[in-house]
N, CA and C atoms as an extended XYZ file, in Angstrom:
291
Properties=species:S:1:pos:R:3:atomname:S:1:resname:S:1:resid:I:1 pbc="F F F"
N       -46.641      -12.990      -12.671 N   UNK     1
C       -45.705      -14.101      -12.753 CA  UNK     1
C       -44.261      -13.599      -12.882 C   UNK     1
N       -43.896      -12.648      -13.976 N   UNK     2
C       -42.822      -12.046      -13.936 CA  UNK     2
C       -41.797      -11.583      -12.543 C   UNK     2
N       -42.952      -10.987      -11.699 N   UNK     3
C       -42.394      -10.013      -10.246 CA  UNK     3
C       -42.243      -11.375       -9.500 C   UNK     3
N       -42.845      -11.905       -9.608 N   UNK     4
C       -42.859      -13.507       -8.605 CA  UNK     4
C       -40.913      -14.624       -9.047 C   UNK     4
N       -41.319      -14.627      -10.157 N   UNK     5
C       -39.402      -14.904      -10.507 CA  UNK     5
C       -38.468      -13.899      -10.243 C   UNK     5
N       -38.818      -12.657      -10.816 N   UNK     6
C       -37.820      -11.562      -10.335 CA  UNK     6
C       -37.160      -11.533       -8.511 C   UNK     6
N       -38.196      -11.964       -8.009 N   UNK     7
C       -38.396      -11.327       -6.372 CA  UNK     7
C       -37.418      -12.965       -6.164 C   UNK     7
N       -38.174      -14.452       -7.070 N   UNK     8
C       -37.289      -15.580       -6.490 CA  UNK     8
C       -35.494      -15.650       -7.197 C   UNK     8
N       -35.187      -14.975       -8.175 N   UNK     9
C       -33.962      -14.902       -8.451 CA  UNK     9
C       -33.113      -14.318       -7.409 C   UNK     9
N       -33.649      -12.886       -7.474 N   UNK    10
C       -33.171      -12.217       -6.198 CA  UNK    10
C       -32.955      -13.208       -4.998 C   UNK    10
N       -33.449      -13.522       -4.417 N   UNK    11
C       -33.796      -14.611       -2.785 CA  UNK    11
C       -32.730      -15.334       -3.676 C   UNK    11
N       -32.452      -16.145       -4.539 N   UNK    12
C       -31.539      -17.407       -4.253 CA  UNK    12
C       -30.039      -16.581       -4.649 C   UNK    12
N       -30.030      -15.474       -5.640 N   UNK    13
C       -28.466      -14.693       -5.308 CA  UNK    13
C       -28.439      -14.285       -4.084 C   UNK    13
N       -29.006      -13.501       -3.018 N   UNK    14
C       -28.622      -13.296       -1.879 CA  UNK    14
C       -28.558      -14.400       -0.728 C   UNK    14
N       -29.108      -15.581       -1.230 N   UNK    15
C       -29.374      -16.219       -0.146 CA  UNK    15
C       -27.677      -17.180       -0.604 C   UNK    15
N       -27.291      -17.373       -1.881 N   UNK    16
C       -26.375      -18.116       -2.413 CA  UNK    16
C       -24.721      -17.289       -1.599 C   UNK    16
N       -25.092      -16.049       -1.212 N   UNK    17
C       -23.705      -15.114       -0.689 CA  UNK    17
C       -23.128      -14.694       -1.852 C   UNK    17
N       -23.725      -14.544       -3.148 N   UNK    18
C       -23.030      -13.963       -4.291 CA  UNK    18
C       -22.605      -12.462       -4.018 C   UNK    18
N       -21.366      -12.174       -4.415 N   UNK    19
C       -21.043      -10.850       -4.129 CA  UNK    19
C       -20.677      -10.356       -5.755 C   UNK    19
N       -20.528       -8.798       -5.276 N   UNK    20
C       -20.515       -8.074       -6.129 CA  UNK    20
C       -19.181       -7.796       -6.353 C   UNK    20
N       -18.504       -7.827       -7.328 N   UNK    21
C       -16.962       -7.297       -7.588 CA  UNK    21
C       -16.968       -6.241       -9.039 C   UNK    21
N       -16.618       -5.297       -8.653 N   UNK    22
C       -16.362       -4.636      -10.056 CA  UNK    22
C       -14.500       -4.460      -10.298 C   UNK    22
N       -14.192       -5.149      -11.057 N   UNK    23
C       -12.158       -4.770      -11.040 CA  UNK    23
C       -12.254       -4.756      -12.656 C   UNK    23
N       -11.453       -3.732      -12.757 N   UNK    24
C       -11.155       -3.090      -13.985 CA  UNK    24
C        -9.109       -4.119      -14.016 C   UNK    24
N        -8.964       -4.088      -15.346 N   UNK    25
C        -7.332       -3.707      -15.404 CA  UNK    25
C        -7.261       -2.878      -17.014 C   UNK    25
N        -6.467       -1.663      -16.452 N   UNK    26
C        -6.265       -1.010      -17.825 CA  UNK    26
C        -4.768       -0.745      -17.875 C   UNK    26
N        -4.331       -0.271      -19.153 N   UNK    27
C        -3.164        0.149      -19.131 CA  UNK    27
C        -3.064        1.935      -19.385 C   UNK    27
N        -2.283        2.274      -18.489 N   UNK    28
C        -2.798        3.881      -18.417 CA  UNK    28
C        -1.364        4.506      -17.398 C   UNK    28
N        -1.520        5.735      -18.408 N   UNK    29
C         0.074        6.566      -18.013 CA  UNK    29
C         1.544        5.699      -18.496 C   UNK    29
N         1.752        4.840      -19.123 N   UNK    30
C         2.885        3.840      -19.288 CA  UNK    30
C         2.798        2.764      -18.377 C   UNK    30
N         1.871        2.416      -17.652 N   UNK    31
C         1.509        1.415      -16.804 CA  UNK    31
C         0.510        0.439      -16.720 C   UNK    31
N         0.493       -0.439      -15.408 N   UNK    32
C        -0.914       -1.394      -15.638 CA  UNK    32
C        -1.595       -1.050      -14.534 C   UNK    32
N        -2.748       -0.731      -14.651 N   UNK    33
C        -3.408       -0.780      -12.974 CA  UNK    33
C        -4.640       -1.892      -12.977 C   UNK    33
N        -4.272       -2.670      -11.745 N   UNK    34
C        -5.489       -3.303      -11.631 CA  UNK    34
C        -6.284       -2.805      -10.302 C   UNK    34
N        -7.412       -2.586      -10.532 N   UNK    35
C        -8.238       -1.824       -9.007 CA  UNK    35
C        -9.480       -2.431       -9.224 C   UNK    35
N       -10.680       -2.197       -8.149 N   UNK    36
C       -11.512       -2.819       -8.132 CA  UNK    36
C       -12.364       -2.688       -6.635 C   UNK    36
N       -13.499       -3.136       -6.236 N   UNK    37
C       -14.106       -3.530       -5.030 CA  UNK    37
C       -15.034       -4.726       -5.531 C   UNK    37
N       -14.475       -5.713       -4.385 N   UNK    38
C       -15.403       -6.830       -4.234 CA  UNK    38
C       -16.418       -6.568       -3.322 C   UNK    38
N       -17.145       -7.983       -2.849 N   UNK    39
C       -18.101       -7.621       -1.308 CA  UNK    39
C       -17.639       -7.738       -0.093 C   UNK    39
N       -16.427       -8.024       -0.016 N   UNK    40
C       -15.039       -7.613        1.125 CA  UNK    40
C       -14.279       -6.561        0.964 C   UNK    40
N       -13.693       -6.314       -0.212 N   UNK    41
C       -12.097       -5.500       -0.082 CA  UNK    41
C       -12.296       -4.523       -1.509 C   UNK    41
N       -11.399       -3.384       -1.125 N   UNK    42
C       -11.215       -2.369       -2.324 CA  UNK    42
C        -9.797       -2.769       -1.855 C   UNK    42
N        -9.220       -2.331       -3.548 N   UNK    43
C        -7.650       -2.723       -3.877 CA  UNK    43
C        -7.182       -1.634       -5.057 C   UNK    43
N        -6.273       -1.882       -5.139 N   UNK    44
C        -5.212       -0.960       -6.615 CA  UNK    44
C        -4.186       -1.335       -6.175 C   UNK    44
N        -3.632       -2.234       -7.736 N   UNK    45
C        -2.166       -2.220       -7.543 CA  UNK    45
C        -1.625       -1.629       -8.971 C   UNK    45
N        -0.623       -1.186       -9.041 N   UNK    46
C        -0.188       -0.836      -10.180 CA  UNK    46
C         1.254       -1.259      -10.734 C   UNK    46
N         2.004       -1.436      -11.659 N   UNK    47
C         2.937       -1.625      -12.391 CA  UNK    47
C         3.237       -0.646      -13.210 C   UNK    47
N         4.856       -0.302      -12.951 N   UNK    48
C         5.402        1.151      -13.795 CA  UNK    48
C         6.726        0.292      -14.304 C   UNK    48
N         7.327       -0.152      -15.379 N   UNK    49
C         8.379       -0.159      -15.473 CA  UNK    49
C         9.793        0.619      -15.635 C   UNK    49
N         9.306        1.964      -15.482 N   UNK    50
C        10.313        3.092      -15.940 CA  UNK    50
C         9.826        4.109      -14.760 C   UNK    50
N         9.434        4.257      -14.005 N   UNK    51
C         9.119        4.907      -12.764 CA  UNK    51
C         8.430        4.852      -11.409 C   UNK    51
N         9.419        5.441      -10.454 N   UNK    52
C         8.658        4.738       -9.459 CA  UNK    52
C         7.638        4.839       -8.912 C   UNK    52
N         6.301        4.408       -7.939 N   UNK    53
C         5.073        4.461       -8.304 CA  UNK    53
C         4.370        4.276       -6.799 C   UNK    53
N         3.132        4.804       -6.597 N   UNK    54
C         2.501        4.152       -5.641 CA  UNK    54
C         1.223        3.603       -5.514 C   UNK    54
N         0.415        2.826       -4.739 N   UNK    55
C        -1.036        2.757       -4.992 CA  UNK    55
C        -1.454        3.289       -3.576 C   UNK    55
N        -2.698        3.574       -3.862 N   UNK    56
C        -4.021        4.021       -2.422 CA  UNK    56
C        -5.083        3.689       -2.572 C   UNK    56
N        -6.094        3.066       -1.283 N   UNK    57
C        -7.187        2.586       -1.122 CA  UNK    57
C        -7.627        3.294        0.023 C   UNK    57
N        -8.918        3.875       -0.210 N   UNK    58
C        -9.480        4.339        0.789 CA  UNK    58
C       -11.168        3.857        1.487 C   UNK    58
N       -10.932        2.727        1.865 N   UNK    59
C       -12.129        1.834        2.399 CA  UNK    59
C       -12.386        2.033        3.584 C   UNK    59
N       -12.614        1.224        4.500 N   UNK    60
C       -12.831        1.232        5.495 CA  UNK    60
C       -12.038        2.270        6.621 C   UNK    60
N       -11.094        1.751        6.039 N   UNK    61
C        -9.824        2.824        6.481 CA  UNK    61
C        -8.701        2.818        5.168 C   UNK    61
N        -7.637        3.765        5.093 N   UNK    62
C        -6.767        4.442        4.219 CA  UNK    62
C        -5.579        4.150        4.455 C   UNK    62
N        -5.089        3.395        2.852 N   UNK    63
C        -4.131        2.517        2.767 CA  UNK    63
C        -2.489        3.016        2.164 C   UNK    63
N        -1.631        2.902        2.207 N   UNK    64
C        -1.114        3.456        0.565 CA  UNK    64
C        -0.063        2.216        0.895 C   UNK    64
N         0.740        1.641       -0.623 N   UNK    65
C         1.870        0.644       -0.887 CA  UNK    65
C         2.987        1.807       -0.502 C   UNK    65
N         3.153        2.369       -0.590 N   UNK    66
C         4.577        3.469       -0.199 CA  UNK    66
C         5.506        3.780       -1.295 C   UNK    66
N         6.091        3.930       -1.402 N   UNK    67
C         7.289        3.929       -2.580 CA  UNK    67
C         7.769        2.309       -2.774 C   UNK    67
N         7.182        2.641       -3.949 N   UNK    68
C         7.369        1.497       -4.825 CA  UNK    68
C         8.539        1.409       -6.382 C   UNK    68
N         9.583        0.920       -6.558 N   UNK    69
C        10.815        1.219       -7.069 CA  UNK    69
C        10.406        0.788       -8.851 C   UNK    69
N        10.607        1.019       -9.767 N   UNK    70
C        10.309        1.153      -11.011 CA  UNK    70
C        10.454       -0.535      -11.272 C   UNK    70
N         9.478       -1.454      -12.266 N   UNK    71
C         9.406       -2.486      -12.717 CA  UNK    71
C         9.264       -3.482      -11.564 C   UNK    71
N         8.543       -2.856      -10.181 N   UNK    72
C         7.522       -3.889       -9.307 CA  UNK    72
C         6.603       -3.159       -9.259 C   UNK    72
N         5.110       -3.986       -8.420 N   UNK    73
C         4.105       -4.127       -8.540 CA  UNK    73
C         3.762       -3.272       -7.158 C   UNK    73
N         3.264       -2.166       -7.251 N   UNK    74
C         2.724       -1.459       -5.904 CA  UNK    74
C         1.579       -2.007       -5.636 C   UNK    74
N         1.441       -2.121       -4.240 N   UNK    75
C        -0.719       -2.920       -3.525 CA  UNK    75
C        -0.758       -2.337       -2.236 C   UNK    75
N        -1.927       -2.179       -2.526 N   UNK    76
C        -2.538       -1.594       -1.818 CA  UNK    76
C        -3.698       -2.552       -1.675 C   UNK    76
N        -4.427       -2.056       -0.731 N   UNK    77
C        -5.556       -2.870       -0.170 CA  UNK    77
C        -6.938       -2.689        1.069 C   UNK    77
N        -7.695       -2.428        1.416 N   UNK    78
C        -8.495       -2.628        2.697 CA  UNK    78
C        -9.863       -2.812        2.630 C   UNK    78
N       -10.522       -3.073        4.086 N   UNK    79
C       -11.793       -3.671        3.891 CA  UNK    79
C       -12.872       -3.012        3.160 C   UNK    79
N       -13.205       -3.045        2.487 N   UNK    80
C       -14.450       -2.061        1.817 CA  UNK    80
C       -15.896       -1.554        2.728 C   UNK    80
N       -15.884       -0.201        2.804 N   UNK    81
C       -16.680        0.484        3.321 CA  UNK    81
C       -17.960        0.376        3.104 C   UNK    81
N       -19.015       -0.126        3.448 N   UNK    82
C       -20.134       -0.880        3.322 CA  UNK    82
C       -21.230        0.274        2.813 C   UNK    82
N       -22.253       -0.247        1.757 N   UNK    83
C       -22.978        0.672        1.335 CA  UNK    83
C       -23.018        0.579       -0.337 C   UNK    83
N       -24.421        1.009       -0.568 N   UNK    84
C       -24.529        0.412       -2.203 CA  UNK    84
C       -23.641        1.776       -2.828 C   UNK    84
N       -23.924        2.426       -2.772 N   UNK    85
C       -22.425        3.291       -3.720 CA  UNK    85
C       -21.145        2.999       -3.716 C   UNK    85
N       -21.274        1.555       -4.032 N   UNK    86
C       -19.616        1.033       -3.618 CA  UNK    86
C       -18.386        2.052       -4.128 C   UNK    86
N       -18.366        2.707       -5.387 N   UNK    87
C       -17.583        3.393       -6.000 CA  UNK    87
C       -17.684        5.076       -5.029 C   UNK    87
N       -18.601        5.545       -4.830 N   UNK    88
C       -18.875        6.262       -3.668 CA  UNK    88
C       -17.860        6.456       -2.311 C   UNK    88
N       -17.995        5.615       -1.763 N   UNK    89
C       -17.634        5.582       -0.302 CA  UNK    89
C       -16.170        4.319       -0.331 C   UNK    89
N       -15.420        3.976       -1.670 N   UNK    90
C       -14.464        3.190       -1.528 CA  UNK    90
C       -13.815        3.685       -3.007 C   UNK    90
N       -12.460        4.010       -2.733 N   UNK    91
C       -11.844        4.855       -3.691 CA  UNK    91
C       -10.483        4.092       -3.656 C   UNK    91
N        -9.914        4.017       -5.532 N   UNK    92
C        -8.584        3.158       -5.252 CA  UNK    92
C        -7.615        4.986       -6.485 C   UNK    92
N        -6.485        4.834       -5.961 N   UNK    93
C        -5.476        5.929       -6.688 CA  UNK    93
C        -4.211        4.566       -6.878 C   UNK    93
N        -3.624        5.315       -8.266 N   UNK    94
C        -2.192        5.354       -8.192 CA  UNK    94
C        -1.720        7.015       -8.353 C   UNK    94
N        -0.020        7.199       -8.635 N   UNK    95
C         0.304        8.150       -7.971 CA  UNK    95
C         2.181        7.790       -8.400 C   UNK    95
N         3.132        8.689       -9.120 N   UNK    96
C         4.121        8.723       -9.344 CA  UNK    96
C         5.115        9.678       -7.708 C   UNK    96
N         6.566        9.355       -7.928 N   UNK    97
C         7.427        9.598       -7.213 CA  UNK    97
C         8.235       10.774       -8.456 C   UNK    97
């Protein structure tokens, strides 16, 4: 009975299109980073108020915000590289000037 609910939970999250997102926000180095992969997109953006800053995503294909000027928000962004090691095969950086 157990494997029989287990197996029907499963079927109605996949069948519902529930996706998976893991996004962190921490504060780290004098900054904020928020990063993450959903079941579309890997992202990182970060916030430096005292230096200038960048973010990178490396999903599907490889992203970076560029120089980003002290007390705005660097983003980055792209499609997430498909595959259960999401953290694996989709990688987010920040990165000082």
């Amino acid at each position: 009975m157990k494997k029989i609910f287990i197996t029907l939970l499963l079927t109605i999250i996949i069948a519902s299109g529930a996706g998976i997102v893991k996004a962190y926000q921490v504060n780290v180095d004098g900054g904020s980073w928020n990063y993450g992969v959903s079941d579309t997109y890997v992202w990182s953006n970060y916030y430096h108020g005292k230096k200038a800053h960048y973010s990178t995503v490396i999903g599907a294909n490889k992203f970076s915000s560029g120089y980003t000027p002290k007390g705005r928000w660097s983003k980055a962004s792209s499609v997430r590289r498909p595959g259960w090691q999401i953290w694996k095969a989709n990688k987010a950086y920040y990165g000082f000037y």
